[in-house]
mmCIF file of the N, C-alpha and C atoms, coordinates in Angstrom:
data_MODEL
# 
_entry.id   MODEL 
# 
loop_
_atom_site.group_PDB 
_atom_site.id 
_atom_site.type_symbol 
_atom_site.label_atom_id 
_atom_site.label_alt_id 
_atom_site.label_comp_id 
_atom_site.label_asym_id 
_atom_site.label_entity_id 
_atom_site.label_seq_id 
_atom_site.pdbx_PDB_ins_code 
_atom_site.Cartn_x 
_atom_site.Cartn_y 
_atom_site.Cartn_z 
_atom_site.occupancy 
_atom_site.B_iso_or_equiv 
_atom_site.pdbx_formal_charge 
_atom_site.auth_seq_id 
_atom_site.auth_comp_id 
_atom_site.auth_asym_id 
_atom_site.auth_atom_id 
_atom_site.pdbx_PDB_model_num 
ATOM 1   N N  . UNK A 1 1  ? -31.725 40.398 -27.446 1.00 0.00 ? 1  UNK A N  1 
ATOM 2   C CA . UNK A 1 1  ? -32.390 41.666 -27.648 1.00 0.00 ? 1  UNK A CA 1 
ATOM 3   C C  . UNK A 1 1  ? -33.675 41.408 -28.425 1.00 0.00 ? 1  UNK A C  1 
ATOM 4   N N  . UNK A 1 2  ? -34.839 42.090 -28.207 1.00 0.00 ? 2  UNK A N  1 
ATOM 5   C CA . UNK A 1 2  ? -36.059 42.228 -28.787 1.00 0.00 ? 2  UNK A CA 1 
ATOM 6   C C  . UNK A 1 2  ? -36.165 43.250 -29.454 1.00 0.00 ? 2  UNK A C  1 
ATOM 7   N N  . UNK A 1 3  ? -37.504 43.947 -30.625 1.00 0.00 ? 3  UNK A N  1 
ATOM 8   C CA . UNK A 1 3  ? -37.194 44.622 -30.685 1.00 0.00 ? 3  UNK A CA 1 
ATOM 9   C C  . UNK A 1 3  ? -37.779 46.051 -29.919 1.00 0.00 ? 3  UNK A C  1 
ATOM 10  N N  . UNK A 1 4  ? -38.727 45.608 -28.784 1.00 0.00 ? 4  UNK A N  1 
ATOM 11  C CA . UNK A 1 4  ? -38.824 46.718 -27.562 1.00 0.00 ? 4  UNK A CA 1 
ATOM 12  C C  . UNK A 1 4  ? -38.001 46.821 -26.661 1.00 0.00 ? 4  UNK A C  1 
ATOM 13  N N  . UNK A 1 5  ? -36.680 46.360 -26.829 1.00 0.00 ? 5  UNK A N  1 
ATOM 14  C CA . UNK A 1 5  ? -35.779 46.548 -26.114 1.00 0.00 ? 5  UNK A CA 1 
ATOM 15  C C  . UNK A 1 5  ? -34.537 47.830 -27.357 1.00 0.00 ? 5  UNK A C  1 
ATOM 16  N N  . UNK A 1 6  ? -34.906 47.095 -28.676 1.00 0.00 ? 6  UNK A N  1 
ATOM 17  C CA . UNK A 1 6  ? -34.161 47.904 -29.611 1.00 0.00 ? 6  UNK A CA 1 
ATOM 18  C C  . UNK A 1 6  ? -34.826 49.744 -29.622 1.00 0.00 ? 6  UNK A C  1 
ATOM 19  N N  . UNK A 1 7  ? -36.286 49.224 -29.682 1.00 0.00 ? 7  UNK A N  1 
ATOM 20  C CA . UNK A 1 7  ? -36.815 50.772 -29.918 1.00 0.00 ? 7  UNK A CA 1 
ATOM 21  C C  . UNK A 1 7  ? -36.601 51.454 -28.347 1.00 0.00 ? 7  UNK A C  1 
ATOM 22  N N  . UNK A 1 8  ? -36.119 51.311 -27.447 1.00 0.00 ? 8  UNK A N  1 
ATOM 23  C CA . UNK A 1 8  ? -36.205 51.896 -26.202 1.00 0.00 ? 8  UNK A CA 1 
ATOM 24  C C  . UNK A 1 8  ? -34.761 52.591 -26.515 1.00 0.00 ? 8  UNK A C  1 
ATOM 25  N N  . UNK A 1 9  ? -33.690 51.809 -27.087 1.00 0.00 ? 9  UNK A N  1 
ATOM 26  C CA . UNK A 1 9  ? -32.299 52.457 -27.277 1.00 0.00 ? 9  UNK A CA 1 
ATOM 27  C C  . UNK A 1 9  ? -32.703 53.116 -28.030 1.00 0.00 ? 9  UNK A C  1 
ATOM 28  N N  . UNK A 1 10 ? -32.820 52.879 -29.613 1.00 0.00 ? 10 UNK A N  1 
ATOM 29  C CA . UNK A 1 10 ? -33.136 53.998 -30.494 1.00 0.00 ? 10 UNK A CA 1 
ATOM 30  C C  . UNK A 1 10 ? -33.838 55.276 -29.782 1.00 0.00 ? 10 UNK A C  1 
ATOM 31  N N  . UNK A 1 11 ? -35.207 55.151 -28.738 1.00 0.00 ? 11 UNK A N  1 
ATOM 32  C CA . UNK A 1 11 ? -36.093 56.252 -28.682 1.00 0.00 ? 11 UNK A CA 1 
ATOM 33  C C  . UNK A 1 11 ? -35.199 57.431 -27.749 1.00 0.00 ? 11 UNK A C  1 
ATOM 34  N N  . UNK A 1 12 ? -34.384 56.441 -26.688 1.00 0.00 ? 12 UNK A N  1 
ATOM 35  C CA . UNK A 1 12 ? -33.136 57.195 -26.319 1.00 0.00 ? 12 UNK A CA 1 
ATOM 36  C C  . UNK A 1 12 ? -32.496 57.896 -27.443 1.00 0.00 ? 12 UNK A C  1 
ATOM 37  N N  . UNK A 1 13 ? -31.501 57.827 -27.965 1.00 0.00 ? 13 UNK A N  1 
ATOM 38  C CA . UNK A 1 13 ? -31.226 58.205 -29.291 1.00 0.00 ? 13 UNK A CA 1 
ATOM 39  C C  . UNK A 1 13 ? -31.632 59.403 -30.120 1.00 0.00 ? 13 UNK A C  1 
ATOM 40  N N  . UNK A 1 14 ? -32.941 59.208 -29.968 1.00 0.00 ? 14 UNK A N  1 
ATOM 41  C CA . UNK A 1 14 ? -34.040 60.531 -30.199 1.00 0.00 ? 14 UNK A CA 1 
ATOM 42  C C  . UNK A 1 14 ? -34.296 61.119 -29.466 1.00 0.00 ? 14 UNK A C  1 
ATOM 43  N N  . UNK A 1 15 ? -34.533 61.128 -28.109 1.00 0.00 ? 15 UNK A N  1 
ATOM 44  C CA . UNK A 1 15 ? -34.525 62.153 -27.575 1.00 0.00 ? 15 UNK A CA 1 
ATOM 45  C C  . UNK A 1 15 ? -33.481 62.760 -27.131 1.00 0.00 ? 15 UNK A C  1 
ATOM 46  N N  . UNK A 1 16 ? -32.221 62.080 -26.940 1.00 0.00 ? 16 UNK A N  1 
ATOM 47  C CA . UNK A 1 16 ? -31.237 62.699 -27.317 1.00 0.00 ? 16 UNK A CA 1 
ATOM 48  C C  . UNK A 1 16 ? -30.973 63.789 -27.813 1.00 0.00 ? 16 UNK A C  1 
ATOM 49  N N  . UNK A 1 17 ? -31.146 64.032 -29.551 1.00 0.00 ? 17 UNK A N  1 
ATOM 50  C CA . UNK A 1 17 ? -31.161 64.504 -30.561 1.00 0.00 ? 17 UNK A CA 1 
ATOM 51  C C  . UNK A 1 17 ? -32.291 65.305 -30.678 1.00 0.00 ? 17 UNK A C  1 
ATOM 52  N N  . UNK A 1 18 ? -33.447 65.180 -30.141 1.00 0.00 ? 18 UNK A N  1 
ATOM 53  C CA . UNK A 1 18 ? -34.316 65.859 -30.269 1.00 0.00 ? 18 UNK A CA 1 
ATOM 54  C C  . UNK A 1 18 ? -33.627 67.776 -30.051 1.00 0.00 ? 18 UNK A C  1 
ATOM 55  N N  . UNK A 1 19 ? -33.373 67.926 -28.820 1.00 0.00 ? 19 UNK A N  1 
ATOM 56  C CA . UNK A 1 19 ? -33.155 69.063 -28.012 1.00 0.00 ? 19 UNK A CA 1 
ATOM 57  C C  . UNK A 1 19 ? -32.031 70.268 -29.364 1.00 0.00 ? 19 UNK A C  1 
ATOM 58  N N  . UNK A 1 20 ? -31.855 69.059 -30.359 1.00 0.00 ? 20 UNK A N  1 
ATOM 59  C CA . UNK A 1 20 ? -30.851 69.726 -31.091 1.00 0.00 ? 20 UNK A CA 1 
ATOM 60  C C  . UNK A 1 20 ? -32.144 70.645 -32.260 1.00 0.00 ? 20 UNK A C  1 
ATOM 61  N N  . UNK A 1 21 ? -33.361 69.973 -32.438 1.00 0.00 ? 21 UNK A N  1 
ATOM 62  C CA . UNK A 1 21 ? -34.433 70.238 -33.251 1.00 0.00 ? 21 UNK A CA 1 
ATOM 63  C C  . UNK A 1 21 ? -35.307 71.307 -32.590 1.00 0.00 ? 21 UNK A C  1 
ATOM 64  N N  . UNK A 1 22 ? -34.584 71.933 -31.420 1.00 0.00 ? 22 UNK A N  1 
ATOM 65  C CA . UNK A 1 22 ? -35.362 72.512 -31.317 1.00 0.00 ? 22 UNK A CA 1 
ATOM 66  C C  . UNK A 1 22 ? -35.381 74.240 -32.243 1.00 0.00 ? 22 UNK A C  1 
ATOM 67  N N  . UNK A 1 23 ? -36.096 75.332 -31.872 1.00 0.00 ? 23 UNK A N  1 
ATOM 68  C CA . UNK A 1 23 ? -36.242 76.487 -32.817 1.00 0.00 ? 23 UNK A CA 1 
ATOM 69  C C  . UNK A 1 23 ? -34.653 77.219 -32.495 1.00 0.00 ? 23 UNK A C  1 
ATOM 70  N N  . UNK A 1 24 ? -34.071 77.597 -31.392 1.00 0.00 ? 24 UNK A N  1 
ATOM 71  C CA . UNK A 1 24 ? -32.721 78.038 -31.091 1.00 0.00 ? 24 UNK A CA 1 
ATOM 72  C C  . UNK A 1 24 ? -32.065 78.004 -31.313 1.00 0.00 ? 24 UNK A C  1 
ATOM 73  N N  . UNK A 1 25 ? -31.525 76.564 -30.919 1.00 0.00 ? 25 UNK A N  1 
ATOM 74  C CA . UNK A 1 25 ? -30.492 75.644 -31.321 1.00 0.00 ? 25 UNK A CA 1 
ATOM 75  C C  . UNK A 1 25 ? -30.478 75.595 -32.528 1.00 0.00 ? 25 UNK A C  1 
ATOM 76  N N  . UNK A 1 26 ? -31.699 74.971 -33.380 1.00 0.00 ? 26 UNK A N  1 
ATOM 77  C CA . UNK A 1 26 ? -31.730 74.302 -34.695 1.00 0.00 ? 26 UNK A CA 1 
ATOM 78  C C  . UNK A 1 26 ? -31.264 75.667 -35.243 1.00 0.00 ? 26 UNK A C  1 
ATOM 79  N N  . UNK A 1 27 ? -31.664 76.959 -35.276 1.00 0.00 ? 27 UNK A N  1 
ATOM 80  C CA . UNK A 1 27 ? -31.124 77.891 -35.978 1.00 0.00 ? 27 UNK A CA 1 
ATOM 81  C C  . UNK A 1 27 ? -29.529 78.206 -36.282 1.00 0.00 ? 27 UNK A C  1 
ATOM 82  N N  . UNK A 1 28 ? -28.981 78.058 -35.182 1.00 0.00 ? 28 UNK A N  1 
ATOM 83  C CA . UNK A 1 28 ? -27.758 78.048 -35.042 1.00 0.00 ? 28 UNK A CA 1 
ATOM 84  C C  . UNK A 1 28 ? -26.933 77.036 -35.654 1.00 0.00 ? 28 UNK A C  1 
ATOM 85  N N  . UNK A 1 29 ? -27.303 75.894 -35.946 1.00 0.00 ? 29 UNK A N  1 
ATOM 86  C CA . UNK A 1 29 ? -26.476 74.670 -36.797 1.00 0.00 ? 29 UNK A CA 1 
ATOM 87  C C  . UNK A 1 29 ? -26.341 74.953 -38.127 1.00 0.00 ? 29 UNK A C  1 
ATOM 88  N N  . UNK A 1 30 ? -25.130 74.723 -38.740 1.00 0.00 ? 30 UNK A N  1 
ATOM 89  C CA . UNK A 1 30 ? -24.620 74.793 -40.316 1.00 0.00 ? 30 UNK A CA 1 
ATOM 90  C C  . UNK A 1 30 ? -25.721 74.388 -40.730 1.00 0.00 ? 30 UNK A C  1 
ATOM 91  N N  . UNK A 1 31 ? -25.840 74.474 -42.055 1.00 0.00 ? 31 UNK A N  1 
ATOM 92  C CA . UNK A 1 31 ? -26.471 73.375 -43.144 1.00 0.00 ? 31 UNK A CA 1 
ATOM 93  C C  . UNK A 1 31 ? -26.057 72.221 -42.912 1.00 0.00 ? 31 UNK A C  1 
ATOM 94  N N  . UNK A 1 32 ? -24.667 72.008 -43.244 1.00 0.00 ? 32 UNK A N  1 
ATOM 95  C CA . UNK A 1 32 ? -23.991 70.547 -43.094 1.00 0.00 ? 32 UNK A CA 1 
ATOM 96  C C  . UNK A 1 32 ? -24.765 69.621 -42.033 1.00 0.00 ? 32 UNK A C  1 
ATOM 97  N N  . UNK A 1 33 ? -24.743 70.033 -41.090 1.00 0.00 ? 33 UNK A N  1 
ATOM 98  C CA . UNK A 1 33 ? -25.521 69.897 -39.457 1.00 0.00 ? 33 UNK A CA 1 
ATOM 99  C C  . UNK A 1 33 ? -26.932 69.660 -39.470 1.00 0.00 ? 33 UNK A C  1 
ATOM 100 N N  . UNK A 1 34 ? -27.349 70.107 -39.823 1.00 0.00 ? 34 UNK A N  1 
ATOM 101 C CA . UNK A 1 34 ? -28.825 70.234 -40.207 1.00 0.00 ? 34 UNK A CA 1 
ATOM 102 C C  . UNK A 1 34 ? -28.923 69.251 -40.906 1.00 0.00 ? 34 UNK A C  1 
ATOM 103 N N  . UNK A 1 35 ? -28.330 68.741 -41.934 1.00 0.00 ? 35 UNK A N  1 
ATOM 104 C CA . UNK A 1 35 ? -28.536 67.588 -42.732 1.00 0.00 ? 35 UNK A CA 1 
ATOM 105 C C  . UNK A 1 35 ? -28.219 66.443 -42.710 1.00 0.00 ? 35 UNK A C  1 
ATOM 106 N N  . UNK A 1 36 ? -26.926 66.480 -41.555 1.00 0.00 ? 36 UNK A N  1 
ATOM 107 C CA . UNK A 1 36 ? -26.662 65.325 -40.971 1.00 0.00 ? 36 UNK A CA 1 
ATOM 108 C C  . UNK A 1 36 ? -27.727 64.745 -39.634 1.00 0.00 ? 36 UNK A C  1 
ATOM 109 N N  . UNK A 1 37 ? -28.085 66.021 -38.775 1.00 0.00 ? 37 UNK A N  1 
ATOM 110 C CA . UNK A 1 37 ? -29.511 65.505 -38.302 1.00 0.00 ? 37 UNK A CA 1 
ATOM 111 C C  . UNK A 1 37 ? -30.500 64.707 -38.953 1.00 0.00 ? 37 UNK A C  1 
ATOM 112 N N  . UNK A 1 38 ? -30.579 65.262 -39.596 1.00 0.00 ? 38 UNK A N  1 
ATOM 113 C CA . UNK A 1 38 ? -31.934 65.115 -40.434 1.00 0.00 ? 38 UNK A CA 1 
ATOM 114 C C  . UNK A 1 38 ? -31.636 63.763 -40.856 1.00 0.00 ? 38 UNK A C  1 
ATOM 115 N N  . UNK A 1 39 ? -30.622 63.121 -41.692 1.00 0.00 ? 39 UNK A N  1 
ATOM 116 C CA . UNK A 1 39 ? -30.030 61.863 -41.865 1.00 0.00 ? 39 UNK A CA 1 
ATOM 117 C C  . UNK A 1 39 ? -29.790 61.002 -41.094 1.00 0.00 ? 39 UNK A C  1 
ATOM 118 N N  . UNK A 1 40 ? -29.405 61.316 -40.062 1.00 0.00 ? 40 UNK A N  1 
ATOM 119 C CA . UNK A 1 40 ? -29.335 60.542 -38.784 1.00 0.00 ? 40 UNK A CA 1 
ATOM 120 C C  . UNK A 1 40 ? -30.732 60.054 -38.053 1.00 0.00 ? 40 UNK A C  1 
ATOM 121 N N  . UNK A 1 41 ? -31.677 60.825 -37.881 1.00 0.00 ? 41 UNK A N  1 
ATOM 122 C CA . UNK A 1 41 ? -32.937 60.895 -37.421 1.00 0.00 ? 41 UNK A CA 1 
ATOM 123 C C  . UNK A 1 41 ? -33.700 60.109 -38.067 1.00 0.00 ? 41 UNK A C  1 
ATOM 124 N N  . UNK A 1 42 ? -33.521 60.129 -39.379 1.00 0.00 ? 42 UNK A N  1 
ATOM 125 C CA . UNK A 1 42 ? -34.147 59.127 -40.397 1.00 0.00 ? 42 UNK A CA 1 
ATOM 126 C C  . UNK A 1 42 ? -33.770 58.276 -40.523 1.00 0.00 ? 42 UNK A C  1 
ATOM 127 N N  . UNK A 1 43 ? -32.415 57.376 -40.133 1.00 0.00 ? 43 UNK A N  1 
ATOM 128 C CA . UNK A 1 43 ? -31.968 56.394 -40.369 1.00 0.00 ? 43 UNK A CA 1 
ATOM 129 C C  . UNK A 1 43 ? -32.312 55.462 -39.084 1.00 0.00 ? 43 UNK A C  1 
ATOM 130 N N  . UNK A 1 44 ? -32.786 56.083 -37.399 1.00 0.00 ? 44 UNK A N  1 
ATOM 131 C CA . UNK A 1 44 ? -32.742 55.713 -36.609 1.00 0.00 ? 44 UNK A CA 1 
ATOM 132 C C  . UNK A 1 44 ? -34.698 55.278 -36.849 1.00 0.00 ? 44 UNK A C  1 
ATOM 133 N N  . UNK A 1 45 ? -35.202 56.173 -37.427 1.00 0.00 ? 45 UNK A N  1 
ATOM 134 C CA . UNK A 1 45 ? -36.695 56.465 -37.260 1.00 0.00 ? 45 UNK A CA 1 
ATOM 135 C C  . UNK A 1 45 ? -36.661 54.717 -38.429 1.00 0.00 ? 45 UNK A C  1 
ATOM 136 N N  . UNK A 1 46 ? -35.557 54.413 -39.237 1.00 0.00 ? 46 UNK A N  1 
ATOM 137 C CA . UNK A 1 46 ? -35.921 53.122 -40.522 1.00 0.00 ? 46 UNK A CA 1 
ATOM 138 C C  . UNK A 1 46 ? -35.752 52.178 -39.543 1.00 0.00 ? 46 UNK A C  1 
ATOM 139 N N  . UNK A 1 47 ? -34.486 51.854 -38.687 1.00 0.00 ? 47 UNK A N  1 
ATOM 140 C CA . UNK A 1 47 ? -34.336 50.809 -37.785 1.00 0.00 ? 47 UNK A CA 1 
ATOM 141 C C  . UNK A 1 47 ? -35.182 49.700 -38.049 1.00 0.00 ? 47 UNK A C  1 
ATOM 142 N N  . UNK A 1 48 ? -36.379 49.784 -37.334 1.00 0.00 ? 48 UNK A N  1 
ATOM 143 C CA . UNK A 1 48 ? -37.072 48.431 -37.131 1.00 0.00 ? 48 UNK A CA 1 
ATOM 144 C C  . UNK A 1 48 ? -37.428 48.164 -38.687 1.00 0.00 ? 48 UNK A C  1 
ATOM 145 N N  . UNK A 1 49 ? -37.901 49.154 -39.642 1.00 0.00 ? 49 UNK A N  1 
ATOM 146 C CA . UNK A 1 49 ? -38.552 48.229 -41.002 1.00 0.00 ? 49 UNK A CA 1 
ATOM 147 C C  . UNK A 1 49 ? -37.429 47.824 -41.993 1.00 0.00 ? 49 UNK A C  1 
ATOM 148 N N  . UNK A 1 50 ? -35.911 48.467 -41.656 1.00 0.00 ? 50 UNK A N  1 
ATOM 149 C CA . UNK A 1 50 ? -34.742 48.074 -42.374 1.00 0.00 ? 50 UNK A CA 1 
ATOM 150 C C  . UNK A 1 50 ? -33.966 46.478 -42.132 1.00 0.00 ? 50 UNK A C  1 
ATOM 151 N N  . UNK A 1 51 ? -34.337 45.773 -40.584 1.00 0.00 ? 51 UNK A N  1 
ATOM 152 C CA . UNK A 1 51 ? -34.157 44.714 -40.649 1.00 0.00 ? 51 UNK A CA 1 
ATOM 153 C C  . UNK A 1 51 ? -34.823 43.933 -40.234 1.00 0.00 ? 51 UNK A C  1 
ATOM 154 N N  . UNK A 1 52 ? -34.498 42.544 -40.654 1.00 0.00 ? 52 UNK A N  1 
ATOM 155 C CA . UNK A 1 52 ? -35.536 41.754 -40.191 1.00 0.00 ? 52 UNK A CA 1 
ATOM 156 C C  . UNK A 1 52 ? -35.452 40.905 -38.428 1.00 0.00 ? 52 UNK A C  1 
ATOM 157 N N  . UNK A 1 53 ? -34.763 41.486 -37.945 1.00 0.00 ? 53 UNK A N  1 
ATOM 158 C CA . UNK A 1 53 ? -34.218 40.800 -36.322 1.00 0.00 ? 53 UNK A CA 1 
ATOM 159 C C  . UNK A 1 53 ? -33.535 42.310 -35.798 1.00 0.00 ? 53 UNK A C  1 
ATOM 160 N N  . UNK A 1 54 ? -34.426 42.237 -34.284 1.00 0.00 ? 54 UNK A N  1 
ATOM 161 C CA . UNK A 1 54 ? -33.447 43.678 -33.735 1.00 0.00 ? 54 UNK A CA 1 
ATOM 162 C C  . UNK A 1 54 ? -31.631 43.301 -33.649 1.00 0.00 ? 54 UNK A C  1 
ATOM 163 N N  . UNK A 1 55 ? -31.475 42.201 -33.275 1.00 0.00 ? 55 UNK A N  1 
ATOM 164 C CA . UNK A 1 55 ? -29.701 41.962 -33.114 1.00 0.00 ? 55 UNK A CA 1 
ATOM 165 C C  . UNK A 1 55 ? -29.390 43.080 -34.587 1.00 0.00 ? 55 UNK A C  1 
ATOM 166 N N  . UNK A 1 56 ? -29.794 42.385 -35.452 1.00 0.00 ? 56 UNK A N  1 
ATOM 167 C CA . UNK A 1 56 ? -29.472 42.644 -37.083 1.00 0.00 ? 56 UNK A CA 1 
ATOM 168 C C  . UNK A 1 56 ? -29.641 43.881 -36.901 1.00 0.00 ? 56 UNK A C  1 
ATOM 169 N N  . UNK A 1 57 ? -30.448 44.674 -36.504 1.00 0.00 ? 57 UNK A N  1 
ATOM 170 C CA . UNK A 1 57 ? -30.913 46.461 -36.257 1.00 0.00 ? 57 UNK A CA 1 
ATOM 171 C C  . UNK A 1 57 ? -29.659 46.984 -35.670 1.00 0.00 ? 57 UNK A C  1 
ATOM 172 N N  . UNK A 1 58 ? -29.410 46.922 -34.814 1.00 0.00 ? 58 UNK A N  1 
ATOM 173 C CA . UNK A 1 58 ? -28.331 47.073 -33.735 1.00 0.00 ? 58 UNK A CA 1 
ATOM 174 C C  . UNK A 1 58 ? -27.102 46.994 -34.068 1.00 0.00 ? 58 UNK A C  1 
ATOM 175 N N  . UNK A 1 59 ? -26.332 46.291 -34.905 1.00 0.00 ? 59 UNK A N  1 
ATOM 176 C CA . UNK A 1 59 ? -25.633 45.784 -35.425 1.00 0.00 ? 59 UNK A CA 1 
ATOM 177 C C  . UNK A 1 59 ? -25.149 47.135 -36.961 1.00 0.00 ? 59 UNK A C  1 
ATOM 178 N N  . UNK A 1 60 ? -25.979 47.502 -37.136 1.00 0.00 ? 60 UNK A N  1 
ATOM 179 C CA . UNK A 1 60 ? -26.435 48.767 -37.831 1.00 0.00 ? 60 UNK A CA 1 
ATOM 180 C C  . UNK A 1 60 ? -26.814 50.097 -37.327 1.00 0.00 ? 60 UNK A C  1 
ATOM 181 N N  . UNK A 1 61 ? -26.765 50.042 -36.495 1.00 0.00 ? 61 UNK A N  1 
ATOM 182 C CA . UNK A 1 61 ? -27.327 51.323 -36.061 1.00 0.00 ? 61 UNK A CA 1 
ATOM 183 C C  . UNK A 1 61 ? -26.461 52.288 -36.040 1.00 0.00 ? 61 UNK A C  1 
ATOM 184 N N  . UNK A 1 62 ? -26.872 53.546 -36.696 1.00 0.00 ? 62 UNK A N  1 
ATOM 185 C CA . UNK A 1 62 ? -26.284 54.330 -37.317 1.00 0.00 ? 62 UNK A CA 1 
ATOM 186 C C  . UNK A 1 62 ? -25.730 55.166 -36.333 1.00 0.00 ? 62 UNK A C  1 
ATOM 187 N N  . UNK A 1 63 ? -23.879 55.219 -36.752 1.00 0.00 ? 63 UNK A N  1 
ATOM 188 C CA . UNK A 1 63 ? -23.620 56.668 -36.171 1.00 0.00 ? 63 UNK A CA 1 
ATOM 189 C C  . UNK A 1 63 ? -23.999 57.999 -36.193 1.00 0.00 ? 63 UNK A C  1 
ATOM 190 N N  . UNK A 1 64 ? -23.851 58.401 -34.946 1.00 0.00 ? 64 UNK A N  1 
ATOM 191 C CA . UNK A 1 64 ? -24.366 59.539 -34.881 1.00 0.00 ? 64 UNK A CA 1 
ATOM 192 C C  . UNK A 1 64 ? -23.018 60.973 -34.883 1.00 0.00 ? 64 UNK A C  1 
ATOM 193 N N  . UNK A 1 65 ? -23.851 62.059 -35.715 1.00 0.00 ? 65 UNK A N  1 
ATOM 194 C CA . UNK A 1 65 ? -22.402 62.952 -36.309 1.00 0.00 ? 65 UNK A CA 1 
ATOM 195 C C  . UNK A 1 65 ? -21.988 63.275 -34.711 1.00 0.00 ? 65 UNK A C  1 
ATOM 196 N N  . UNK A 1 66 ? -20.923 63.347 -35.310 1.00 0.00 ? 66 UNK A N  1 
ATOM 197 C CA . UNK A 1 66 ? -19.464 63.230 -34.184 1.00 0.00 ? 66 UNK A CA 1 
ATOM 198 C C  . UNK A 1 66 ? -19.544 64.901 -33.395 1.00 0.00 ? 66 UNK A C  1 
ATOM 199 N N  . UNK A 1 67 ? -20.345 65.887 -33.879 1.00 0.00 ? 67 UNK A N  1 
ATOM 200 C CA . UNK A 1 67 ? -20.320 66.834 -32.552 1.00 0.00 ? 67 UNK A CA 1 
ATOM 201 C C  . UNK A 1 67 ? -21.923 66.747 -32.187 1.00 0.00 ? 67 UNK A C  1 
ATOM 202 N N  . UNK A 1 68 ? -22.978 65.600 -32.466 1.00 0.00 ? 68 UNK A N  1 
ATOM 203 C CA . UNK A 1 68 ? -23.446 65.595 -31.225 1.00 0.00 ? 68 UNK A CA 1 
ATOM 204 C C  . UNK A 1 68 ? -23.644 65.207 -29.931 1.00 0.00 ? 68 UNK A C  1 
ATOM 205 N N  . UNK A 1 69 ? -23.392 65.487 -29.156 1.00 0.00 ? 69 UNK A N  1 
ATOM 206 C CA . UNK A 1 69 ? -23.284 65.095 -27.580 1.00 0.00 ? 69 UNK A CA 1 
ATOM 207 C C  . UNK A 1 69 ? -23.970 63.753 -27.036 1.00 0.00 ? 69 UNK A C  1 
# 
């Protein structure tokens, strides 16, 4: 793995998650939810400057909260 092979999964990942950010939706999510986005999103957005080798990235890559799709 490289890590333009890592940021292509991650960017998957995000857009994923994106659709959850949007104005509708996002209204409708708990707090809890909202903050686990928000945590999640940020942990995926650290990826590449948190390690030093994508394997090592990957290997880490953060779960994502368990009711999003």
């Amino acid at each position: 793995m490289d890590w333009e092979e890592l940021r292509g999964k991650r960017d998957s990942e995000l857009l994923n998650m994106d659709k959850y950010q949007l104005v509708i939706p996002y209204s409708e999510l708990t707090q809890t939810q909202k903050e686990e986005l928000a945590t999640y999103r940020q942990a995926l957005l650290d990826l590449p400057n948190d390690y030093e080798t994508p394997e090592e990235a990957w290997d880490n890559i953060p779960e994502k909260p368990s009711w999003l799709n």
